[in-house]
KEMARMI-230638 format. One record per atom (N, C-alpha, C, O): chain; residue in three letters; residue number from 1; x, y, z. Coordinates in pm, 1 decimal, always signed. Layout:
N
NUSE cadena residuo num       px       py       pz
NUSE      A     ALA NUM        X        Y        Z
...
***
This chain:
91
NUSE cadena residuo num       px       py       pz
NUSE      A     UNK   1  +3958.3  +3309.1  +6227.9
NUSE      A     UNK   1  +3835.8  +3240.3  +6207.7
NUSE      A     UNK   1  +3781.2  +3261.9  +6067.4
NUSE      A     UNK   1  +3692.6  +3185.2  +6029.6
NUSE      A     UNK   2  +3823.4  +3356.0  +5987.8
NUSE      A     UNK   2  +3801.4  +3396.9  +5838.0
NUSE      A     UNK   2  +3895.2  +3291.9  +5745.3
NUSE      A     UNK   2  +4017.9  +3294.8  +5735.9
NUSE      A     UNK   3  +3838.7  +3235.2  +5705.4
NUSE      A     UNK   3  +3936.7  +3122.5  +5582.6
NUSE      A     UNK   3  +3933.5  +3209.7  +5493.1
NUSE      A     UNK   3  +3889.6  +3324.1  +5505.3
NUSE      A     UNK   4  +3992.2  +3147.7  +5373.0
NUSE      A     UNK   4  +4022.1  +3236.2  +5239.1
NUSE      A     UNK   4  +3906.8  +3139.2  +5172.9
NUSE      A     UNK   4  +3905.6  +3016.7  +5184.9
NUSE      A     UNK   5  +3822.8  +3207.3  +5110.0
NUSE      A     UNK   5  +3737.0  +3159.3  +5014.0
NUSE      A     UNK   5  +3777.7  +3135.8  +4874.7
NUSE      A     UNK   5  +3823.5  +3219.1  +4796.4
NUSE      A     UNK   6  +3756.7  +3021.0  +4856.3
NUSE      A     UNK   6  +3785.1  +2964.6  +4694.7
NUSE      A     UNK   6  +3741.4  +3069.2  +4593.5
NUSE      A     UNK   6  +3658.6  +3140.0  +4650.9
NUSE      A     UNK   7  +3758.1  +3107.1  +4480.1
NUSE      A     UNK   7  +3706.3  +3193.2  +4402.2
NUSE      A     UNK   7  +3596.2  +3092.3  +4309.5
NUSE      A     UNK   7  +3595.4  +2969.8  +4298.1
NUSE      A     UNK   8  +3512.3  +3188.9  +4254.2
NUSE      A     UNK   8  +3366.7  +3131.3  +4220.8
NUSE      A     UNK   8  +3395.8  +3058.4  +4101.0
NUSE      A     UNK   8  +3439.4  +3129.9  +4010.8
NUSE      A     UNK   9  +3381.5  +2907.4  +4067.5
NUSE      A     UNK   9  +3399.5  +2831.7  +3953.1
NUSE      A     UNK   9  +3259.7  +2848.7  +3826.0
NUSE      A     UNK   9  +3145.4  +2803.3  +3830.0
NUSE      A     UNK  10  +3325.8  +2928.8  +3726.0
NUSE      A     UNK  10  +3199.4  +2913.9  +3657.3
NUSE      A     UNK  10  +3190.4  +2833.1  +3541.3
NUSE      A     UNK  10  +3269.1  +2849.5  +3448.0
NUSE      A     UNK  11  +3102.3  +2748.4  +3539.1
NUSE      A     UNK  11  +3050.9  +2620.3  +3468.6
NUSE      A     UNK  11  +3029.6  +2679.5  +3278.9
NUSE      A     UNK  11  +3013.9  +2792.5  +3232.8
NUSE      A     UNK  12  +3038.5  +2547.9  +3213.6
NUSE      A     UNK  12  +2976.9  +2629.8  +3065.8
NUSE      A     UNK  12  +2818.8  +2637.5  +3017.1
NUSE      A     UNK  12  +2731.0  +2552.9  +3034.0
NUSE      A     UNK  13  +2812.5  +2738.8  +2965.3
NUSE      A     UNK  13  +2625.9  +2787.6  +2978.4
NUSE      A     UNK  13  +2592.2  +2640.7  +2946.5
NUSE      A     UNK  13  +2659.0  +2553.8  +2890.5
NUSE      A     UNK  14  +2443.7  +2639.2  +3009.6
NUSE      A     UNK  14  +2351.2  +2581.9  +2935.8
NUSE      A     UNK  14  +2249.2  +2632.8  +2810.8
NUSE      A     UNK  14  +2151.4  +2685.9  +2863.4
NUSE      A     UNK  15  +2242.6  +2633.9  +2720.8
NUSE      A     UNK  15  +2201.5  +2660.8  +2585.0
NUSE      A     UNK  15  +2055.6  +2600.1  +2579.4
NUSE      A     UNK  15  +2083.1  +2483.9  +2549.5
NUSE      A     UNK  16  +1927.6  +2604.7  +2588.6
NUSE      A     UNK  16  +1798.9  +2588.5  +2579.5
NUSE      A     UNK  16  +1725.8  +2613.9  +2419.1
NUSE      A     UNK  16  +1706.4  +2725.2  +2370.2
NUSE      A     UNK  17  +1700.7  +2516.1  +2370.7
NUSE      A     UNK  17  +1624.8  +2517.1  +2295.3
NUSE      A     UNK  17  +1570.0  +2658.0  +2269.5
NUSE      A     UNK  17  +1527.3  +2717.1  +2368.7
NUSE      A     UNK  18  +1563.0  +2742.7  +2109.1
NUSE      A     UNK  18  +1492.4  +2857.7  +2115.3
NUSE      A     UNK  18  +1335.3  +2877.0  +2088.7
NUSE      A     UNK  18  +1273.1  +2823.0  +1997.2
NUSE      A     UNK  19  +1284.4  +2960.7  +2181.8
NUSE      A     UNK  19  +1130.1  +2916.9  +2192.1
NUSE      A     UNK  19  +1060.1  +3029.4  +2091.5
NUSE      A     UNK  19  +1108.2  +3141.5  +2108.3
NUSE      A     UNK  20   +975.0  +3023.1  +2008.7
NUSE      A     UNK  20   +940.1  +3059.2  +1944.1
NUSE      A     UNK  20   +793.7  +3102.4  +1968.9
NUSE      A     UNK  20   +727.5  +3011.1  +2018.1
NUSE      A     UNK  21   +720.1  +3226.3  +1946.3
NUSE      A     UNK  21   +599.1  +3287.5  +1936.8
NUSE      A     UNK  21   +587.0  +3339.9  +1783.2
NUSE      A     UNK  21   +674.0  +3395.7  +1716.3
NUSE      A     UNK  22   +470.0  +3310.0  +1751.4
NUSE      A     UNK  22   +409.5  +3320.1  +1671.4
NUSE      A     UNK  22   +258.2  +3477.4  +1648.4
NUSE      A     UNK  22   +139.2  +3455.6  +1670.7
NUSE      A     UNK  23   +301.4  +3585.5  +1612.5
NUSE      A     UNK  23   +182.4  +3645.2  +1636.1
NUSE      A     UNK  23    +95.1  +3670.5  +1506.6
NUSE      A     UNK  23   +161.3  +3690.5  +1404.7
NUSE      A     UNK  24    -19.4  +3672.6  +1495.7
NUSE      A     UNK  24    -95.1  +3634.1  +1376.6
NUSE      A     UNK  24   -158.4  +3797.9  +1368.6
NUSE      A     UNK  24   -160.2  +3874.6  +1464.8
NUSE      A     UNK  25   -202.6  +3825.8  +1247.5
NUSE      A     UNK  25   -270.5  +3924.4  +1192.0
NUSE      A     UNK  25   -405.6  +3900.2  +1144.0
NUSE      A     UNK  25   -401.8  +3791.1  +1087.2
NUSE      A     UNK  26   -525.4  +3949.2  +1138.8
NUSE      A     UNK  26   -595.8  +3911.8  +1038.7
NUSE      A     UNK  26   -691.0  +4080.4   +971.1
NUSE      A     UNK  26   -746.0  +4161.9  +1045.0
NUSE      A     UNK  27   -685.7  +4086.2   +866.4
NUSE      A     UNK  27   -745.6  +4142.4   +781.7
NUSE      A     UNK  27   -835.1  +4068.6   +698.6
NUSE      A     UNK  27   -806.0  +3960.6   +647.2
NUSE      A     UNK  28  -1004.4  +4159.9   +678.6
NUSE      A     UNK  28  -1105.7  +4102.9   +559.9
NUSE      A     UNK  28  -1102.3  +4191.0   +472.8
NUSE      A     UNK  28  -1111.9  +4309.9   +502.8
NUSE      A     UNK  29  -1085.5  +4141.4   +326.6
NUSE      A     UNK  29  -1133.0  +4148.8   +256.5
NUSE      A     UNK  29  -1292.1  +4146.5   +160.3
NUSE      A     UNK  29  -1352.4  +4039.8   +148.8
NUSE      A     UNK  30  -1345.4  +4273.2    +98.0
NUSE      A     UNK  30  -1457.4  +4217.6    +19.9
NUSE      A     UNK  30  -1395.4  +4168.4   -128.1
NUSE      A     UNK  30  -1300.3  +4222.1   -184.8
NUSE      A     UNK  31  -1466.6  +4061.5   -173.6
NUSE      A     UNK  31  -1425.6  +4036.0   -328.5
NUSE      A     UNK  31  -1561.7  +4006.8   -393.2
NUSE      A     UNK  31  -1626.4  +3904.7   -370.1
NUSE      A     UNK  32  -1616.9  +4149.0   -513.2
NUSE      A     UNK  32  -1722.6  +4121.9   -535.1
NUSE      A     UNK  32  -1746.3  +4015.2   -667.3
NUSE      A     UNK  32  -1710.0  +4064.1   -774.3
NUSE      A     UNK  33  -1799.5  +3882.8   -674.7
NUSE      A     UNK  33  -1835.2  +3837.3   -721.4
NUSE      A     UNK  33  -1971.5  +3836.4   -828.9
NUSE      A     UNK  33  -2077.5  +3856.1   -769.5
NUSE      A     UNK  34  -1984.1  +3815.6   -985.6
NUSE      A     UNK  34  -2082.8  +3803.9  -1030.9
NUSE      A     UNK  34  -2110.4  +3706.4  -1121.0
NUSE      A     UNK  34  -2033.2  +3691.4  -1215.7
NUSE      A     UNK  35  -2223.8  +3624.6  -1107.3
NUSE      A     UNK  35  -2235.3  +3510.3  -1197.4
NUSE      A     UNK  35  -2360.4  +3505.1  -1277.0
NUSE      A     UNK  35  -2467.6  +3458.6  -1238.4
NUSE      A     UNK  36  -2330.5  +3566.4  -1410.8
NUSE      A     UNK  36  -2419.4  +3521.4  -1497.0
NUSE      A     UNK  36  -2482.7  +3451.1  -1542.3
NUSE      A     UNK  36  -2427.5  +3343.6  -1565.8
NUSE      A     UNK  37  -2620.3  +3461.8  -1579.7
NUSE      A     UNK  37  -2661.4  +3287.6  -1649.0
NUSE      A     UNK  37  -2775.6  +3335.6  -1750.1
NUSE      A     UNK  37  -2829.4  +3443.4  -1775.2
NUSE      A     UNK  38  -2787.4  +3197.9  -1798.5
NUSE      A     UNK  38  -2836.4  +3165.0  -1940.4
NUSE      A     UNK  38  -2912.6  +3039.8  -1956.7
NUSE      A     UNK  38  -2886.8  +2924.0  -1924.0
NUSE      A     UNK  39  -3015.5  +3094.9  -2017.3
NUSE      A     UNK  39  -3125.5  +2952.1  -2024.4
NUSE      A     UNK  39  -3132.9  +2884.6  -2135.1
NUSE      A     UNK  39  -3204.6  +2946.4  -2213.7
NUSE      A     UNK  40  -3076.1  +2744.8  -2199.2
NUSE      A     UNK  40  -3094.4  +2732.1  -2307.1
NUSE      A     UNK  40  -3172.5  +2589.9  -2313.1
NUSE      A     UNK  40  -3148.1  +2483.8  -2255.7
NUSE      A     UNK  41  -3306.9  +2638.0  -2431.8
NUSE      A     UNK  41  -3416.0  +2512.0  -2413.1
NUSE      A     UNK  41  -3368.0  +2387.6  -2500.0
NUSE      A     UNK  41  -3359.6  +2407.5  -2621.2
NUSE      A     UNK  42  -3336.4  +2264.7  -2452.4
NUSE      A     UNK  42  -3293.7  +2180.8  -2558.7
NUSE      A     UNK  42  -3425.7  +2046.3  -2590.3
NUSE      A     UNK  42  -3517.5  +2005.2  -2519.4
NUSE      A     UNK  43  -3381.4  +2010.8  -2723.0
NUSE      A     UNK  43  -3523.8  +1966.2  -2698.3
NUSE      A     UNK  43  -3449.2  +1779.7  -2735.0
NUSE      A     UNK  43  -3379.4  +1783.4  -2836.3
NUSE      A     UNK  44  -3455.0  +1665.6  -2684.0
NUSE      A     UNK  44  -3453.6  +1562.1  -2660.1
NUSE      A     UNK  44  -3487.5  +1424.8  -2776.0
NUSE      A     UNK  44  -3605.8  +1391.0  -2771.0
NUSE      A     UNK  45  -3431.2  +1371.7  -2842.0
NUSE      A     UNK  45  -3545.3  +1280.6  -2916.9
NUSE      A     UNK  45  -3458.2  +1099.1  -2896.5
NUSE      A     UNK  45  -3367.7  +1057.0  -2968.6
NUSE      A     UNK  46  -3505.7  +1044.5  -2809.8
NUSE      A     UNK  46  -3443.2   +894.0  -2807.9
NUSE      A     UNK  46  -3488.0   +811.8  -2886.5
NUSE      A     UNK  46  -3607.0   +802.5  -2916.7
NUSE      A     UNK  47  -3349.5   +705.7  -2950.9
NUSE      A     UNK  47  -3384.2   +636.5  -3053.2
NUSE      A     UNK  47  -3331.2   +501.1  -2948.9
NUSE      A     UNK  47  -3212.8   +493.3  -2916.0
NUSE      A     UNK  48  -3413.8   +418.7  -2912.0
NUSE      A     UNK  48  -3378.8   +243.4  -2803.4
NUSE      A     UNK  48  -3292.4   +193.3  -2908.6
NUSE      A     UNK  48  -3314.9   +263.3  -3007.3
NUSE      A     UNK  49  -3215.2   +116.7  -2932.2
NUSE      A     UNK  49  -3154.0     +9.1  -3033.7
NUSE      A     UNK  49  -3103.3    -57.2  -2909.8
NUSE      A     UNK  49  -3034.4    -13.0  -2817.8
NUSE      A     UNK  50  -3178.6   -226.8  -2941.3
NUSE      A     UNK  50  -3218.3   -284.0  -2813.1
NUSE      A     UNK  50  -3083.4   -423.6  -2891.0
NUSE      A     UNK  50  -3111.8   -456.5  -3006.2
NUSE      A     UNK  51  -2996.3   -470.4  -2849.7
NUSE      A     UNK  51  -2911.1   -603.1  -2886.1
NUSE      A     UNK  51  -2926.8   -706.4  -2803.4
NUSE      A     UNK  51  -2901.9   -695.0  -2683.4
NUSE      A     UNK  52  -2982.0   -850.6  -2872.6
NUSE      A     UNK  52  -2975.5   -924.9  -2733.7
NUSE      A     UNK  52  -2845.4  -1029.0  -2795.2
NUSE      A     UNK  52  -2800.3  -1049.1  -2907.9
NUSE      A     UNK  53  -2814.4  -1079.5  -2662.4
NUSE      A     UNK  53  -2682.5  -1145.9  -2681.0
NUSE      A     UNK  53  -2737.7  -1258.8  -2609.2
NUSE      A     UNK  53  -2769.8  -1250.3  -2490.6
NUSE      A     UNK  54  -2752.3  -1389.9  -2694.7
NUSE      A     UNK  54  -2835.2  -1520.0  -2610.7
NUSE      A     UNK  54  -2661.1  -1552.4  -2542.5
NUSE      A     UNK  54  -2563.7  -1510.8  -2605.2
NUSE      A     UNK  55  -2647.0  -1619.4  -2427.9
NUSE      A     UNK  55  -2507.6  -1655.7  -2387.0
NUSE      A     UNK  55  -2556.4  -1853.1  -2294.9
NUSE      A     UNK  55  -2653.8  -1882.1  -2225.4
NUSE      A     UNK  56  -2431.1  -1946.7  -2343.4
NUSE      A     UNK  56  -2393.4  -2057.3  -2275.7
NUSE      A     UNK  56  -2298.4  -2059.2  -2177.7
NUSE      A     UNK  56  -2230.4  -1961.2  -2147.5
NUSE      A     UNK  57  -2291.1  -2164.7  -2127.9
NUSE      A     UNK  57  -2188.8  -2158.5  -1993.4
NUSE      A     UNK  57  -2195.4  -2303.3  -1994.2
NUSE      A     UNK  57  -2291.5  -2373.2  -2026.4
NUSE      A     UNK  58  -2025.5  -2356.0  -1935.7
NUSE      A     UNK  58  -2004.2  -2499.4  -1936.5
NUSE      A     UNK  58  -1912.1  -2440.3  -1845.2
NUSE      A     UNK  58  -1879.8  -2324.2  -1820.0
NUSE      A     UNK  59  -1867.1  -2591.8  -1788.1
NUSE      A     UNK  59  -1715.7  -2619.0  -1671.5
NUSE      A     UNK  59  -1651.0  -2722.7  -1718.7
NUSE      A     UNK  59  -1689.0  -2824.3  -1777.0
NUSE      A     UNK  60  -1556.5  -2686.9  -1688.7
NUSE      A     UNK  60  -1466.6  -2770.0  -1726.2
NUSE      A     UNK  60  -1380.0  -2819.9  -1614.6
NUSE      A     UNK  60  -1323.3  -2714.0  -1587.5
NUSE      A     UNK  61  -1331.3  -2906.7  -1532.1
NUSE      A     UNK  61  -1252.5  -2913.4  -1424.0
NUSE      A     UNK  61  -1097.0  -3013.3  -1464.6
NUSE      A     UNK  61  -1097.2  -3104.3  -1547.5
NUSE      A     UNK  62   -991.5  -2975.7  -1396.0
NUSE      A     UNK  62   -866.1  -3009.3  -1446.0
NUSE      A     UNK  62   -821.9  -3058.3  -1297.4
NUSE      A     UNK  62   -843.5  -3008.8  -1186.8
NUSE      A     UNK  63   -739.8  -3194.6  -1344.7
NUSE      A     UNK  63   -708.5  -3221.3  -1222.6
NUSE      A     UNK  63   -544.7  -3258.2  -1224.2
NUSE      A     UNK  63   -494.8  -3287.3  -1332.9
NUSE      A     UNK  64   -464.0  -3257.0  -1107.8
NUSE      A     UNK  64   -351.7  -3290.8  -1149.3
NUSE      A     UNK  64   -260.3  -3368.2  -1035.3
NUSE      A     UNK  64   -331.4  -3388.1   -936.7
NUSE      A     UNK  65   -151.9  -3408.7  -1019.8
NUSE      A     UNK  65   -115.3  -3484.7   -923.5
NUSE      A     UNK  65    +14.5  -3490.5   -961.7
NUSE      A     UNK  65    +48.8  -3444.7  -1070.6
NUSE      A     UNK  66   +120.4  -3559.8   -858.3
NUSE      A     UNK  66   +256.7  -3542.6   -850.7
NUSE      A     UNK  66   +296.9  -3655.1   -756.7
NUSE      A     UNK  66   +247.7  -3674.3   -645.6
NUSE      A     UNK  67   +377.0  -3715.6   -805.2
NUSE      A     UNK  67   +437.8  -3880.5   -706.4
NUSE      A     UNK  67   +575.5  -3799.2   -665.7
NUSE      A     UNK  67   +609.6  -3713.5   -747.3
NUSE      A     UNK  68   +649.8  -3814.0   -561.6
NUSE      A     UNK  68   +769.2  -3796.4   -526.2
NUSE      A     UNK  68   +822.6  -3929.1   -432.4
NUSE      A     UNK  68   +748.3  -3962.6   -340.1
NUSE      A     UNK  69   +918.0  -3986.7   -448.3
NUSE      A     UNK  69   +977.1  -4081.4   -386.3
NUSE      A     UNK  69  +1094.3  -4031.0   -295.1
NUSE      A     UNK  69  +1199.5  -3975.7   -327.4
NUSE      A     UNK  70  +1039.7  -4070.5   -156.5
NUSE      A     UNK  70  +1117.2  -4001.2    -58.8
NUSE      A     UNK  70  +1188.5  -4104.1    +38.8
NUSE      A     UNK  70  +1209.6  -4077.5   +157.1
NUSE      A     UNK  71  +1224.9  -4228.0    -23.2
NUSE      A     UNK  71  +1302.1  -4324.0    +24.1
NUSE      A     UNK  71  +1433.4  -4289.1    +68.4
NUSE      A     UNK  71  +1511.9  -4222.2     +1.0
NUSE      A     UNK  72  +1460.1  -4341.7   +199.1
NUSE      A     UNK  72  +1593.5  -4318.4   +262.1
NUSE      A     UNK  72  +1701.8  -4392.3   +170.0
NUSE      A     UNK  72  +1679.9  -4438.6    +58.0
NUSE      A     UNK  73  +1857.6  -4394.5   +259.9
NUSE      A     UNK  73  +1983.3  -4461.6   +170.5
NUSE      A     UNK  73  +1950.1  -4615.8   +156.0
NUSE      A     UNK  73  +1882.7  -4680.6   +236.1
NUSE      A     UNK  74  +2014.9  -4668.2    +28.3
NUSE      A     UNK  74  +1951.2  -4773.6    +16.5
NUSE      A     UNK  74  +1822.2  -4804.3    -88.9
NUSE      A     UNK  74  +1773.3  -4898.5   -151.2
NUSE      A     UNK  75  +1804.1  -4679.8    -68.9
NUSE      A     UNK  75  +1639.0  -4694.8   -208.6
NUSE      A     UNK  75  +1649.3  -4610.9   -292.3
NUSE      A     UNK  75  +1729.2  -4518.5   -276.6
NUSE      A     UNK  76  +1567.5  -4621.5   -408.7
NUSE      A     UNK  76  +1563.0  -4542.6   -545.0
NUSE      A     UNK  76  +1653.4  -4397.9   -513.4
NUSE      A     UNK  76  +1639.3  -4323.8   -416.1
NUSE      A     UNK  77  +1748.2  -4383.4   -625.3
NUSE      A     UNK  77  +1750.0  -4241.4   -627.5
NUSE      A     UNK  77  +1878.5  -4185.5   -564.1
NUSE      A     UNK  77  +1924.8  -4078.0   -602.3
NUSE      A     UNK  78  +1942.4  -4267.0   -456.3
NUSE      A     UNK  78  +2055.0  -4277.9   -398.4
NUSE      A     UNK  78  +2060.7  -4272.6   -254.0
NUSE      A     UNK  78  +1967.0  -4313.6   -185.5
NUSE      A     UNK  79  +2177.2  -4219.0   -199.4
NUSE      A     UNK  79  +2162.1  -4177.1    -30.3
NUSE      A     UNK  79  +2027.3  -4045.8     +5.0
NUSE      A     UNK  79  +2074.5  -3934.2    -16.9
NUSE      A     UNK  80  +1885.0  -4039.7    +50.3
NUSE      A     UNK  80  +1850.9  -4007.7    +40.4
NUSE      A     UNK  80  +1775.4  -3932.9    -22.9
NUSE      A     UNK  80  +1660.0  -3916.8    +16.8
NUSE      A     UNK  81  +1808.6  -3888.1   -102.7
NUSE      A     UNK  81  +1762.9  -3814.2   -202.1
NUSE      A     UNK  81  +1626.1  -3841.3   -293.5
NUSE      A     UNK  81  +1594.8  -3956.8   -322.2
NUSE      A     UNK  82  +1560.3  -3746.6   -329.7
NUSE      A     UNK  82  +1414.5  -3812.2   -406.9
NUSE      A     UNK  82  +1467.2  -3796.7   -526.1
NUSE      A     UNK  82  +1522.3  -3698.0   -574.8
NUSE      A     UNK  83  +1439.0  -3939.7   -586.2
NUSE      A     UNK  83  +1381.4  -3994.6   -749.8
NUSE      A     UNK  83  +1358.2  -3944.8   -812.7
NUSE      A     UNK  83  +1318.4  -3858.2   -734.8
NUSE      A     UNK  84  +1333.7  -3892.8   -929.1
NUSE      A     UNK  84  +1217.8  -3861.5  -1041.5
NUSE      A     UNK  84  +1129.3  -4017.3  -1068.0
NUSE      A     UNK  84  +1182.7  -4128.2  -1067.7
NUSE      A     UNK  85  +1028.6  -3997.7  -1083.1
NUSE      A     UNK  85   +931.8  -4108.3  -1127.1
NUSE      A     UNK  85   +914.8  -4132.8  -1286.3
NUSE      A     UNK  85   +947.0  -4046.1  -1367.6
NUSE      A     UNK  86   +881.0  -4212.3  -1309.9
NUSE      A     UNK  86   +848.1  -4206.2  -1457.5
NUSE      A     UNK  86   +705.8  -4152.7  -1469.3
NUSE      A     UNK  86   +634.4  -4137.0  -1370.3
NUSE      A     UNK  87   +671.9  -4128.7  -1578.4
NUSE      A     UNK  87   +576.4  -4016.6  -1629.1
NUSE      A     UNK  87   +412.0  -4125.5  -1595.4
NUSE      A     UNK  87   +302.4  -4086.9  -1554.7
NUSE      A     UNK  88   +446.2  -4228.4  -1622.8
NUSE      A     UNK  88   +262.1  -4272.6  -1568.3
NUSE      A     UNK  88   +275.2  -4312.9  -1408.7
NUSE      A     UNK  88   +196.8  -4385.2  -1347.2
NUSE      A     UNK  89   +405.1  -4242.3  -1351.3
NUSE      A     UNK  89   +389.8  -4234.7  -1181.3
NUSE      A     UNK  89   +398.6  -4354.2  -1132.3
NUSE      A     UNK  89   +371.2  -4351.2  -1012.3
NUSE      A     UNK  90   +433.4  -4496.0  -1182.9
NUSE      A     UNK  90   +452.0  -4651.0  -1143.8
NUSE      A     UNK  90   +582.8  -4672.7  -1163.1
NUSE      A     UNK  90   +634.6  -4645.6  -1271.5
NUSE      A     UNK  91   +646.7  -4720.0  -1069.3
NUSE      A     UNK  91   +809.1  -4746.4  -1050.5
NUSE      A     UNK  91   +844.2  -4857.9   -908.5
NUSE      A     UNK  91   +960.4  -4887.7   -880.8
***
């Protein structure tokens, strides 16, 4: 009624991430500080030098425009293709 038992199969480790702690210290320091000072009286004298600059303003507006001829085969320009126009845009 006793079988023979298989012998124990052992697997390859599992390897886990290494976890890290951190332990902190703290020490105070005194650092004595000293700041000197000094009063010095100055004394001020303003001279205005006043420039006026009279100024104009105009507009000017620019306008511009562009013809393209987009006639199928058969019209200006060839099988499809767009034209150039002539320069006062009438063709």
């Amino acid at each position: 009624m006793f079988g023979r038992r298989r012998p124990v199969q052992v697997l390859p480790a599992v390897v886990h991430p290494t976890k890290y702690n951190v332990i902190n210290t703290h020490c105070t320091y005194e650092v004595p500080h000293i700041h000197p000072t000094h009063t010095t009286i100055c004394n001020h004298e303003l001279f205005q030098h006043k420039h006026y600059c009279p100024h104009t303003q105009s507009v000017a507006n620019e306008v511009s425009n562009q013809h393209f001829n987009c006639c199928g085969p058969g019209g200006p320009g060839g099988p499809g293709g767009p034209a150039p126009m002539p320069p006062n845009g009438m063709g």
